[in-house]
ZATIVO-446473 format. One line per 5 residues: number of its first residue (from 1); their letters; for each residue x negated, y, z negated of C-alpha. Coordinates in steps of 0.25 Angstrom, whole numbers, plus 5000, padded with zeros to 4 digits. Layout:
ZATIVO-446473
NUM) a) X:Y:Z ~ ...
This chain:
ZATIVO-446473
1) xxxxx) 4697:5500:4935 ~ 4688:5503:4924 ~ 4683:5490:4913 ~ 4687:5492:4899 ~ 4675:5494:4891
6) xxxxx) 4676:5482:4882 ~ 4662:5484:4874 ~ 4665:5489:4860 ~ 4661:5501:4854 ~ 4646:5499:4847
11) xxxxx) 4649:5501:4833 ~ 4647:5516:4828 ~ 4635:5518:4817 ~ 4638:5524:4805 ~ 4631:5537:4802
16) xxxxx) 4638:5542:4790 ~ 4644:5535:4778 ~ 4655:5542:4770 ~ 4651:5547:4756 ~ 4660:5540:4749
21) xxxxx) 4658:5525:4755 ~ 4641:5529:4752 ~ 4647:5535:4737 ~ 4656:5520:4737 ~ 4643:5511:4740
26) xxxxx) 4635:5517:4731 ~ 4646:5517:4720 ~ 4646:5501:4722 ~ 4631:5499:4724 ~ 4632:5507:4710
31) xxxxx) 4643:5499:4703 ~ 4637:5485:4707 ~ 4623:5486:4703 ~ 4629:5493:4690 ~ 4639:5479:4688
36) xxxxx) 4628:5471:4694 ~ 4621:5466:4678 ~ 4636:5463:4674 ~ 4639:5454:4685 ~ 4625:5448:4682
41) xxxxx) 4629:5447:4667 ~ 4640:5440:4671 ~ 4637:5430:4682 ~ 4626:5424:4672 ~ 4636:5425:4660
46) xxxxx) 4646:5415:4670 ~ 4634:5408:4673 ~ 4631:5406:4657 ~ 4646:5402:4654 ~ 4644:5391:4665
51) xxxxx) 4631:5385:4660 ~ 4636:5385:4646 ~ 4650:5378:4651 ~ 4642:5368:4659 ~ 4632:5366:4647
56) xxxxx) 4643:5363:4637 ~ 4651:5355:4649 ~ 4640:5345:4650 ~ 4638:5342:4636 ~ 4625:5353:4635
61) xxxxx) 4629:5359:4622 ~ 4618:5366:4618 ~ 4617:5374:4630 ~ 4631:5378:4630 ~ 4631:5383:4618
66) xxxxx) 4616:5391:4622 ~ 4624:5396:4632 ~ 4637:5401:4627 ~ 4630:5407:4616 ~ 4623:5417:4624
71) xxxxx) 4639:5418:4632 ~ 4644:5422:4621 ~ 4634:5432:4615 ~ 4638:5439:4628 ~ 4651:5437:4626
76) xxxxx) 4653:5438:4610 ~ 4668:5438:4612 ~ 4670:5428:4624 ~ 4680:5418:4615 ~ 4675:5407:4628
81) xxxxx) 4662:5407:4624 ~ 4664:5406:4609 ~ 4671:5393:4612 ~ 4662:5388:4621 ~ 4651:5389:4610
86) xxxxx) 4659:5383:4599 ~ 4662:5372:4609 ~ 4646:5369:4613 ~ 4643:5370:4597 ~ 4653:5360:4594
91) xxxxx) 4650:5351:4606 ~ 4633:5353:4604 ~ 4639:5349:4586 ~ 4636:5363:4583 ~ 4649:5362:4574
96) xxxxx) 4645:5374:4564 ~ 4641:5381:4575 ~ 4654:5377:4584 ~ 4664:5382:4572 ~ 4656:5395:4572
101) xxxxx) 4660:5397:4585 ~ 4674:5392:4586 ~ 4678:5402:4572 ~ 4673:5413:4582 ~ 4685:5410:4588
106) xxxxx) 4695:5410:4577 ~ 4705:5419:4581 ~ 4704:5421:4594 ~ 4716:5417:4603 ~ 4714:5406:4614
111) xxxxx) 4722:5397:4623 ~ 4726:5384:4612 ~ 4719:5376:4619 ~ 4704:5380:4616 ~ 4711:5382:4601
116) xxxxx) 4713:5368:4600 ~ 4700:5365:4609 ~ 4692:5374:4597 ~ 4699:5370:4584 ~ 4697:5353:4589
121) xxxxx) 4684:5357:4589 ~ 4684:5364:4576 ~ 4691:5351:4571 ~ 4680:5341:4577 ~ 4671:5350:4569
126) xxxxx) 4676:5348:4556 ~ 4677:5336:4556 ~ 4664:5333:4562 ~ 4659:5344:4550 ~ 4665:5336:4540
131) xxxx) 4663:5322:4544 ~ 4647:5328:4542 ~ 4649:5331:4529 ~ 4655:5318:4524
């Protein structure tokens, strides 16, 4: 009775690799280093929009609106960050600057909510304005 040889087979070293998985790497070692700025771009842009939300959430005005200005002149038609910055002038008693960049907005559609949000705002504004000028 002979004993089954129960050892595995060692492993086989690869000598040659197709052309076309050496023509795939490469196409992806291409593709990556050529999106690699972009994914760079925007890691530090989400990493600016959460600094400036955490800037206006504890009160730190100024630096939010430091911060979303430089968003937004990345992002010229990101409506998000046009009413972030109309928010942080309004909060920081910036009111010119705050009903500068609220009109940027005028027109543009949004949920009812951030409308109402906007035009209180707008509101508080005028009367504040006028209460001045009294």
């Amino acid at each position: 009775m002979q004993q089954a040889d129960s050892a595995p087979n060692p492993p086989q070293e690869v000598t040659h690799i197709p052309l076309w998985v050496k023509g795939l790497v490469a196409v992806s070692v291409i593709l990556f280093a050529v999106d690699t700025p972009n994914f760079m771009s925007s890691l530090s842009d989400a990493i600016q929009k959460n600094r400036a939300e955490k800037a206006y959430q504890s009160g730190q005005y100024a630096q939010a609106i430091d911060r979303y200005k430089d968003l937004r002149s990345r992002y010229p038609t990101d409506d998000n960050f046009i009413k972030q910055l109309g928010f942080s002038y309004y909060r920081a008693g910036r009111y010119s600057e705050a009903l500068d960049t609220f009109n940027l907005l005028a027109g543009i559609k949004m949920p009812k909510r951030e409308a109402e949000e906007i035009n209180a705002a707008i509101s508080d504004i005028a009367t504040k304005l006028n209460l001045n000028k009294r």
